[in-house]
Residue, then its C-alpha position, 0 to 999 in steps of 0.5 A: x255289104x254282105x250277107x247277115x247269114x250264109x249256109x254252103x251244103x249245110x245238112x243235119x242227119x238225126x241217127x235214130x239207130x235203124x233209121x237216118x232222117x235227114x232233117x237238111x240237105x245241102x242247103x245253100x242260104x244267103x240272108x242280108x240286112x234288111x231283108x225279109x226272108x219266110x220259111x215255109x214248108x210240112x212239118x219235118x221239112x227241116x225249118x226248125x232245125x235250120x233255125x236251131x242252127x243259124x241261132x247256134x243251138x244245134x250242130x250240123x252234120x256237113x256244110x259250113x254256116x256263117x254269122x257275118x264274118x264268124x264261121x259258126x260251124x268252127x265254134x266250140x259250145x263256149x263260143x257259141x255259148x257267147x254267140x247266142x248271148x251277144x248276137x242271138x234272140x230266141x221266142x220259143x213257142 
C-alpha cells in the first residue's frame, strides 16, 4: 500500500517585500495508513504551513505534494475547494 501523503522538495517562501522568509525547504515526507506521525519544532519552524499544505489551504512555492494518488500541487482552487470537502477535516485553535 502506499503513502496517505507524500512531499518531494516541497518549500513555501512568504515575500514580505525586503525580506524572503522561507517557511519550508525541500522537504521530503512520506505518511501511510495507520501511522502516527508529530510535528515538533519553534515556532516558525514551518509545522503550520506544512499542514495548510497537505489540507489544501495553501500553495507551495516548489515541489510536488500528493494525497493518495491525486498530485495536489496540480489542483485548481476549485479542486482543491472539492479536496478539502471530500477528503479534509480541520480543528482551528
Amino acid at each position: 500500500m502506499g503513502a496517505v501523503f507524500r512531499t518531494q522538495g516541497l518549500s513555501k517562501v512568504y515575500d514580505t517585500g525586503d525580506l524572503k522568509v522561507r517557511a519550508l525547504d525541500g522537504v521530503d515526507l512520506e505518511l501511510f495508513a495507520g501511522e502516527l506521525a508529530v510535528l515538533l519544532g519553534p515556532s516558525g519552524s514551518g509545522k503550520s504551513t506544512l499542514l495548510n499544505i497537505l489540507g489544501g489551504l495553501d500553495h507551495a512555492s516548489s515541489g510536488k505534494v500528493w494525497f493518495r494518488d491525486m498530485d495536489l500541487s496540480a489542483m485548481s482552487d476549485r479542486d482543491l475547494t472539492l479536496y478539502r470537502r471530500n477528503h479534509v477535516g480541520f480543528v482551528f485553535q
